[in-house]
MDAnalysis code that builds the backbone (N, CA, C; Angstrom):
import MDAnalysis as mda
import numpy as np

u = mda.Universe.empty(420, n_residues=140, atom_resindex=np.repeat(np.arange(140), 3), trajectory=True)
u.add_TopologyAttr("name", ["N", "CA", "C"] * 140)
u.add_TopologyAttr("resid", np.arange(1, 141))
u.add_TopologyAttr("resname", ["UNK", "UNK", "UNK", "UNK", "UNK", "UNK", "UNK", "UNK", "UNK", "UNK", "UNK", "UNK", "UNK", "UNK", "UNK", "UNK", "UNK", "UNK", "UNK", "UNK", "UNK", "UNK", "UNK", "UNK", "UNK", "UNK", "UNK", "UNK", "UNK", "UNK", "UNK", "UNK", "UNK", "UNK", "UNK", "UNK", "UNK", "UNK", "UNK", "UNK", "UNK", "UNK", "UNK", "UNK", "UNK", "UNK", "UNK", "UNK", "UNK", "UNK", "UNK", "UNK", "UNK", "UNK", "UNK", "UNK", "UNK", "UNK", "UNK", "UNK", "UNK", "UNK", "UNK", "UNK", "UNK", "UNK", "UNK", "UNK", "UNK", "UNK", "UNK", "UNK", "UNK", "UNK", "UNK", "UNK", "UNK", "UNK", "UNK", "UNK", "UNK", "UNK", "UNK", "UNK", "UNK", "UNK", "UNK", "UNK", "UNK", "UNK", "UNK", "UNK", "UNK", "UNK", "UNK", "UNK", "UNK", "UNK", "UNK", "UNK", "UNK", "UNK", "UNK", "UNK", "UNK", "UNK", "UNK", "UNK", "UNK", "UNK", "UNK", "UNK", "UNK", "UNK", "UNK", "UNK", "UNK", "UNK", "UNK", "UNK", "UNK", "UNK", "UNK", "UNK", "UNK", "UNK", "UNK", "UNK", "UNK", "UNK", "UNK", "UNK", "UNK", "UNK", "UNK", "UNK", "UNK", "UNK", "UNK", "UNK"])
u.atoms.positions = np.array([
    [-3.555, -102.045, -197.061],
    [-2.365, -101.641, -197.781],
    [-1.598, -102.869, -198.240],
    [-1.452, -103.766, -197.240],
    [-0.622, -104.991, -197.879],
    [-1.390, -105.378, -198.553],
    [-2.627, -105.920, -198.597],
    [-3.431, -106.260, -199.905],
    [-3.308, -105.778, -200.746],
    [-3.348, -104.797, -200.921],
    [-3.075, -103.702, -202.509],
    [-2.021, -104.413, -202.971],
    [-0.761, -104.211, -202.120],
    [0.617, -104.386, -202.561],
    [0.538, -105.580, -202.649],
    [0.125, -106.701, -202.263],
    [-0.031, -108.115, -202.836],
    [-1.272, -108.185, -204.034],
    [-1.942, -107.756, -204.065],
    [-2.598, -108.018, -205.570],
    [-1.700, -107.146, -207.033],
    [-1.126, -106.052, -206.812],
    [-0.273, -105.400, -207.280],
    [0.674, -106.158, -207.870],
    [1.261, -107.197, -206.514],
    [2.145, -107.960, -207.108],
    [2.109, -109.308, -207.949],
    [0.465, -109.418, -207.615],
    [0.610, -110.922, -208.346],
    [-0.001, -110.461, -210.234],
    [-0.865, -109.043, -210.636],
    [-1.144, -108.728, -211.640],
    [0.754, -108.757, -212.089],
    [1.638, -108.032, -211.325],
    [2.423, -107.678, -212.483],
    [3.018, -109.204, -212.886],
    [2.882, -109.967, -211.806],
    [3.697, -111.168, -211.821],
    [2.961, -111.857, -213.601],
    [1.422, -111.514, -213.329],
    [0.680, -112.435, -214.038],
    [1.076, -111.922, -215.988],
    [1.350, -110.452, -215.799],
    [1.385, -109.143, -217.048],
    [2.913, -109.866, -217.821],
    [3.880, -109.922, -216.743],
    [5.469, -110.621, -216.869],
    [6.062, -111.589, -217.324],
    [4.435, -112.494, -217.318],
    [4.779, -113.916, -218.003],
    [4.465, -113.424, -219.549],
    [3.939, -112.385, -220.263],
    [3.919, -112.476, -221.403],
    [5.089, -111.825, -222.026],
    [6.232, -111.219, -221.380],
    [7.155, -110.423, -221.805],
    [8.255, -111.918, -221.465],
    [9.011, -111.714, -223.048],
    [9.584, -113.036, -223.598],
    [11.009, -112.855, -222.405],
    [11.528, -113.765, -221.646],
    [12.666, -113.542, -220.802],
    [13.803, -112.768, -221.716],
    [14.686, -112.774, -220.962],
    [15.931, -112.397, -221.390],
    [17.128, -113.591, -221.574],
    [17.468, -113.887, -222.643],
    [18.148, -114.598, -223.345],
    [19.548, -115.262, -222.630],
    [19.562, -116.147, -222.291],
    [20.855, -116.529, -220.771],
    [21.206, -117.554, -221.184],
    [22.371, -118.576, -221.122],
    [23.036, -119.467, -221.518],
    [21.957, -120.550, -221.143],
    [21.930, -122.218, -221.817],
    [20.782, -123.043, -221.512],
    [21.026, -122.923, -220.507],
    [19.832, -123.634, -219.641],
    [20.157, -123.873, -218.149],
    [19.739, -122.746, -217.298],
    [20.278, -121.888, -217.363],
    [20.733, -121.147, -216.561],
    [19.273, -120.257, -216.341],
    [18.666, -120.136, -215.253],
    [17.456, -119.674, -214.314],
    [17.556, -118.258, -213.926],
    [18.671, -117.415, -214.151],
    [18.606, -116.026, -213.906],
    [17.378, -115.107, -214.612],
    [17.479, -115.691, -215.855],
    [16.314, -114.514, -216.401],
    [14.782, -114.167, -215.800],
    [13.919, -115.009, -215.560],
    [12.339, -114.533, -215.299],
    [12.579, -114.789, -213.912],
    [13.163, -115.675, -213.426],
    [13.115, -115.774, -211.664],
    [13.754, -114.943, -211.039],
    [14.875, -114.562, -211.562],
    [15.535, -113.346, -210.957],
    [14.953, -112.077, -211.201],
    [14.606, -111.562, -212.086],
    [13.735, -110.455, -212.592],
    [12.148, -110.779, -211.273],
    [11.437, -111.255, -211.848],
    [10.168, -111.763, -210.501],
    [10.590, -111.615, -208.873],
    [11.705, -112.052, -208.740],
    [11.989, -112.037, -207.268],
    [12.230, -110.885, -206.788],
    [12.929, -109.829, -207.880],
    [13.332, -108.537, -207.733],
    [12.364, -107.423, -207.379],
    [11.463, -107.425, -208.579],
    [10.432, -106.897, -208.445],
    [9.398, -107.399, -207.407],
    [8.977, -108.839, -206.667],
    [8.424, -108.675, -205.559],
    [9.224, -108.222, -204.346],
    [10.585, -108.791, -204.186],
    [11.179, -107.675, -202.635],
    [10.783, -105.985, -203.009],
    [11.040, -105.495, -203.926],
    [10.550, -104.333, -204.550],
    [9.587, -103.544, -203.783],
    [8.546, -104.456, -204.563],
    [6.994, -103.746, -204.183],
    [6.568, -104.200, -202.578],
    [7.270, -105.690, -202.459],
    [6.964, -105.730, -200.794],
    [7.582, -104.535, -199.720],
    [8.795, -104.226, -200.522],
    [9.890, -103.011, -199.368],
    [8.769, -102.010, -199.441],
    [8.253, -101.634, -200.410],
    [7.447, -100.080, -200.389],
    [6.174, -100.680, -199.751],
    [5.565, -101.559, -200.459],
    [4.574, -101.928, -199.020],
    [4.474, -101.842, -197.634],
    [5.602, -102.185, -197.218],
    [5.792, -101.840, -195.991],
    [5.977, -100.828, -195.205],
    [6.915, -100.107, -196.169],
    [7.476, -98.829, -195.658],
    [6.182, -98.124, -195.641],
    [5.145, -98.261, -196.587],
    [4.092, -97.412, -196.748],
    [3.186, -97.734, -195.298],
    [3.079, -98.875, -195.454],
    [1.568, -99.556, -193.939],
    [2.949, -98.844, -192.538],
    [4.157, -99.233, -192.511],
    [4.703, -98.550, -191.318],
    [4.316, -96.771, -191.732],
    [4.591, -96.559, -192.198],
    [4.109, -94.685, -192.252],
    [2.837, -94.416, -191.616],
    [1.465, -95.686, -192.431],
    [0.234, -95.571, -192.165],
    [-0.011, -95.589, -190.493],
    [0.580, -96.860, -190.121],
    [0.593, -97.209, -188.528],
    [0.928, -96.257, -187.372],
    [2.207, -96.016, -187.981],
    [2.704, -94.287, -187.556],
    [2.039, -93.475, -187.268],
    [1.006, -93.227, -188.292],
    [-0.043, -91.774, -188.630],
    [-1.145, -92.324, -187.579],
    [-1.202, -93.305, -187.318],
    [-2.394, -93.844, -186.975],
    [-2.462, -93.849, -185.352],
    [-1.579, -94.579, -185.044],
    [-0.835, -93.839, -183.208],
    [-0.894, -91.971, -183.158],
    [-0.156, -91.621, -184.018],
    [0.321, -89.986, -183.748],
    [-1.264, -89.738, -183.588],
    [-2.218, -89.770, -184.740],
    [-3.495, -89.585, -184.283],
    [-4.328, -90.103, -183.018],
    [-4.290, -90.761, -182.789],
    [-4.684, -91.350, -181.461],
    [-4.104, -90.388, -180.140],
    [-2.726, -90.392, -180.108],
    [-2.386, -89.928, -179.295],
    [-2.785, -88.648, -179.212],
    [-2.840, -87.651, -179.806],
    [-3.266, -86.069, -180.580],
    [-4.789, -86.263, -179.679],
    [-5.116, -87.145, -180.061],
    [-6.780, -87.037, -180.221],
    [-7.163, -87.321, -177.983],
    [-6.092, -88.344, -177.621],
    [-6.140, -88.643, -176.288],
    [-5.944, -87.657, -175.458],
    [-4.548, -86.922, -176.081],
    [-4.353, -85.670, -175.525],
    [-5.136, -84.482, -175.290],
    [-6.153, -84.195, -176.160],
    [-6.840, -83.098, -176.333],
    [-8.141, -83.167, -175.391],
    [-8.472, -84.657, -175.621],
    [-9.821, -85.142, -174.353],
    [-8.982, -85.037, -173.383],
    [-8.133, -85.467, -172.857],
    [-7.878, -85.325, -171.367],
    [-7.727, -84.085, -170.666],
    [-7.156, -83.320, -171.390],
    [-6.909, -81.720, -171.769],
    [-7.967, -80.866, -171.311],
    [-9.074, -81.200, -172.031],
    [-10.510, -80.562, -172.449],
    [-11.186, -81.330, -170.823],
    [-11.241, -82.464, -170.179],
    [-11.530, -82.895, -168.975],
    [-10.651, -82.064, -167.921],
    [-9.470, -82.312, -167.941],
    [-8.822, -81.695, -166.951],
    [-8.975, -80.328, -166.720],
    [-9.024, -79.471, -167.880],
    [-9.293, -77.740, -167.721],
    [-10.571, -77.386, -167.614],
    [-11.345, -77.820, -167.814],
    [-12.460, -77.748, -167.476],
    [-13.373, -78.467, -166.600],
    [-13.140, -78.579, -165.174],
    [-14.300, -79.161, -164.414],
    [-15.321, -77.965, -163.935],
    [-15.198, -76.836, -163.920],
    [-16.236, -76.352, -163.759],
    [-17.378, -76.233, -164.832],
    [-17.261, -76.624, -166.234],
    [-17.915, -76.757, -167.129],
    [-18.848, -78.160, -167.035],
    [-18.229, -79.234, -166.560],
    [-18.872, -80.800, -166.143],
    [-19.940, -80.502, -164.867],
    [-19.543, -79.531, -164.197],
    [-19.970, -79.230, -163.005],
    [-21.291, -78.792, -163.033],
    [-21.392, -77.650, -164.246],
    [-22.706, -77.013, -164.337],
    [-23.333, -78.000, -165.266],
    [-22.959, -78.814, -165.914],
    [-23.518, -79.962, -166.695],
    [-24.267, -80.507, -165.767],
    [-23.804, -80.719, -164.906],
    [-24.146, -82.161, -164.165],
    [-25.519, -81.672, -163.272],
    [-25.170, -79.805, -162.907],
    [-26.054, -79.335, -162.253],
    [-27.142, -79.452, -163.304],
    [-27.359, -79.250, -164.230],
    [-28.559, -78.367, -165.341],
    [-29.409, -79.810, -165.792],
    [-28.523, -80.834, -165.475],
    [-29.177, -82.290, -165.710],
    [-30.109, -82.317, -164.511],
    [-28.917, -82.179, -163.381],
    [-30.143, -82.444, -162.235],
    [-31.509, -81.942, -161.690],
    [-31.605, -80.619, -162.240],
    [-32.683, -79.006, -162.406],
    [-33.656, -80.206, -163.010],
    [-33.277, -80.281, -164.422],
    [-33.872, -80.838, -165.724],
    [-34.669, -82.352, -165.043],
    [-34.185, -83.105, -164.805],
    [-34.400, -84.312, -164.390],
    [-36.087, -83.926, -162.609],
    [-35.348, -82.659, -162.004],
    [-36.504, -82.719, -161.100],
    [-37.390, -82.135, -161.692],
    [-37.677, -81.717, -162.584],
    [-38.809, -80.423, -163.029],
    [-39.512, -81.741, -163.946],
    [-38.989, -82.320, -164.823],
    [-39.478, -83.686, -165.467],
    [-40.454, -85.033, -164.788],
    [-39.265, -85.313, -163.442],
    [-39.999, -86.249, -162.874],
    [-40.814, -86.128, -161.604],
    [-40.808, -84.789, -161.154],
    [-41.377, -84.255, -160.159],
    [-42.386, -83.230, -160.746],
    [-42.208, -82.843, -161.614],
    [-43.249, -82.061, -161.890],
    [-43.723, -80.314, -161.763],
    [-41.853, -80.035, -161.202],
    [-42.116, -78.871, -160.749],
    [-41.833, -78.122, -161.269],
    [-41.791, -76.813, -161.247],
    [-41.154, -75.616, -162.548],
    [-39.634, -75.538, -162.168],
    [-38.862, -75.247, -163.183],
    [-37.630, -74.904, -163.140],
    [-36.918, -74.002, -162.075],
    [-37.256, -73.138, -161.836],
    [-37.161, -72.036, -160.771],
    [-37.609, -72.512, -159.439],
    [-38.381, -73.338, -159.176],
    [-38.009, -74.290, -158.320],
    [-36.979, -75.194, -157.982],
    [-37.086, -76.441, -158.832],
    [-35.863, -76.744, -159.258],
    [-34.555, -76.073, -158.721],
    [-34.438, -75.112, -159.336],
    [-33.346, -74.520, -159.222],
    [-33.594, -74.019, -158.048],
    [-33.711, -73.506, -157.216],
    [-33.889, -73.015, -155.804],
    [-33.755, -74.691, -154.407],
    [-34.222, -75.617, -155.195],
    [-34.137, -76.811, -154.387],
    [-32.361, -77.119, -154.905],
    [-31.829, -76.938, -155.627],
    [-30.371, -77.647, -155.903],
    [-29.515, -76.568, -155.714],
    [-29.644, -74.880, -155.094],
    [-28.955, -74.465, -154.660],
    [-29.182, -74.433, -152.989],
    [-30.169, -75.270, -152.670],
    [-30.367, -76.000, -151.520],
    [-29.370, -76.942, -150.958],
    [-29.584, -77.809, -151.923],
    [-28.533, -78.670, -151.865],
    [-26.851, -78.305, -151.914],
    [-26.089, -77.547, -152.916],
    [-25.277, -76.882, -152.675],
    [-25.030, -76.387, -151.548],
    [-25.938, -75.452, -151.271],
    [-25.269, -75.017, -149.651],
    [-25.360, -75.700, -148.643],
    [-26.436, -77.196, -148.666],
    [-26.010, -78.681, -147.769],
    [-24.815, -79.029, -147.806],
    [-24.373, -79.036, -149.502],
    [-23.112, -80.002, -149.754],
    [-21.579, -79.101, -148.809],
    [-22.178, -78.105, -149.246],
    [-20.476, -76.938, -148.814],
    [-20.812, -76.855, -147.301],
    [-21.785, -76.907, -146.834],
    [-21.328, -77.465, -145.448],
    [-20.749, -78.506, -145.044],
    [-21.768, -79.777, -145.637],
    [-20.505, -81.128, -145.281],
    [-19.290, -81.239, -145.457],
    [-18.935, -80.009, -146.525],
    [-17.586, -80.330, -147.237],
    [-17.538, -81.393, -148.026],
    [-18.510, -81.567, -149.076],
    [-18.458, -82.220, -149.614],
    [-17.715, -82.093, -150.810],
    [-16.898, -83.009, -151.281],
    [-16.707, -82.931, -152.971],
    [-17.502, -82.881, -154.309],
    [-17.535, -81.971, -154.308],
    [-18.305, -81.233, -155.778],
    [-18.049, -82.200, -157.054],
    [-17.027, -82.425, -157.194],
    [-16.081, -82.998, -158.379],
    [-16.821, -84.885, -158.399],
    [-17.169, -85.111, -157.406],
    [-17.317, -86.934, -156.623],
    [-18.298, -87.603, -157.941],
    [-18.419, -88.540, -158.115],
    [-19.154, -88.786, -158.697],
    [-20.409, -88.895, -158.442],
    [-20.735, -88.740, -157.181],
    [-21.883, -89.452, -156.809],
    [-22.612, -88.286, -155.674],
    [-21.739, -86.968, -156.327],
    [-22.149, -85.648, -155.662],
    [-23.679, -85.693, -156.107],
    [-24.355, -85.448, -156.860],
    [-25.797, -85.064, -157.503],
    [-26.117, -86.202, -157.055],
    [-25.843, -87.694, -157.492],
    [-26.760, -88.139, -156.843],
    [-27.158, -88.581, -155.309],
    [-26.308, -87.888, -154.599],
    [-26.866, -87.969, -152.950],
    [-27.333, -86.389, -153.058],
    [-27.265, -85.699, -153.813],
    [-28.130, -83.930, -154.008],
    [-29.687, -84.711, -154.091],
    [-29.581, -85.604, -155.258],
    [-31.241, -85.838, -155.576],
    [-31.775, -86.669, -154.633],
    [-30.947, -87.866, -153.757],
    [-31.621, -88.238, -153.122],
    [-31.901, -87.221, -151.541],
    [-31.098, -86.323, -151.431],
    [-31.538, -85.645, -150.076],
    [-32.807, -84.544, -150.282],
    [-32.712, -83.839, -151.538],
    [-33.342, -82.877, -151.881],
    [-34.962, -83.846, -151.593],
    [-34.786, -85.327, -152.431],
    [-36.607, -86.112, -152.324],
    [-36.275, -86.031, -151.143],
    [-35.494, -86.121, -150.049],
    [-36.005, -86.635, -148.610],
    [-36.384, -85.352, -147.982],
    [-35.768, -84.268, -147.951],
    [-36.017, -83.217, -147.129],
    [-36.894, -82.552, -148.042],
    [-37.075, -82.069, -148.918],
    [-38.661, -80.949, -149.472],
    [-39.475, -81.560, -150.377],
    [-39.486, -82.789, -151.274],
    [-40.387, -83.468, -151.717],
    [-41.030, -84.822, -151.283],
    [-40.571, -85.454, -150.027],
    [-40.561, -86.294, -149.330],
    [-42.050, -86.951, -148.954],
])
């Protein structure tokens, strides 16, 4: 945006020198320098005002956009939850070799390990002590 508004300003500057000044006692420097100076505070004020609007828009979006992910994380952990499960199904049937319905019967294994320990579901590192107990106790 300030680029615009600085090339903006130096065409009109460049267009200005062919328009004959305005007629002022000898001497006297008001006509093309005062006119030029005018018109760049001018176009610099709206420059600005414009890139502050842009900057503006540009936070409000951000923030909008931060809000809605955290939002969408926070109200939904049981949605991450079954994610995380359907990876882990996916991942044993792949690298183990076994059918899904297996799979799935070994990680509601694990589940009812975990809710005994009392474990945290939410943990990060829930599935992966699921996958490593599940290889130790039935694929071992």
């Amino acid at each position: 945006m300030a680029l615009f508004v600085f090339a903006a300003w130096i065409l009109f500057d460049v267009l200005s020198t062919f328009v004959p000044p305005i007629d002022y006692a000898p001497g006297d420097i008001r006509g093309t320098t005062l006119w030029r100076v005018a018109t760049f505070v001018i176009i610099m004020g709206v420059g600005l005002v414009g890139l502050t609007w842009s900057v503006r828009g540009l936070w409000a979006d951000r923030a909008a956009r931060e809000s809605v992910i955290s939002t969408t994380i926070q109200s939904e952990p049981e949605r991450i939850y079954q994610a995380r499960r359907e990876a882990t199904i996916r991942q044993l049937a792949a690298q183990k070799h076994i059918g899904e319905v297996a799979a799935e019967a070994l990680v509601s294994a694990w589940e009812a390990e975990a809710a005994a320990r009392a474990l945290d579901c939410d943990s990060l590192i829930f599935w992966e002590e699921g996958m490593s107990w599940i290889l130790a106790h039935y694929l071992g």
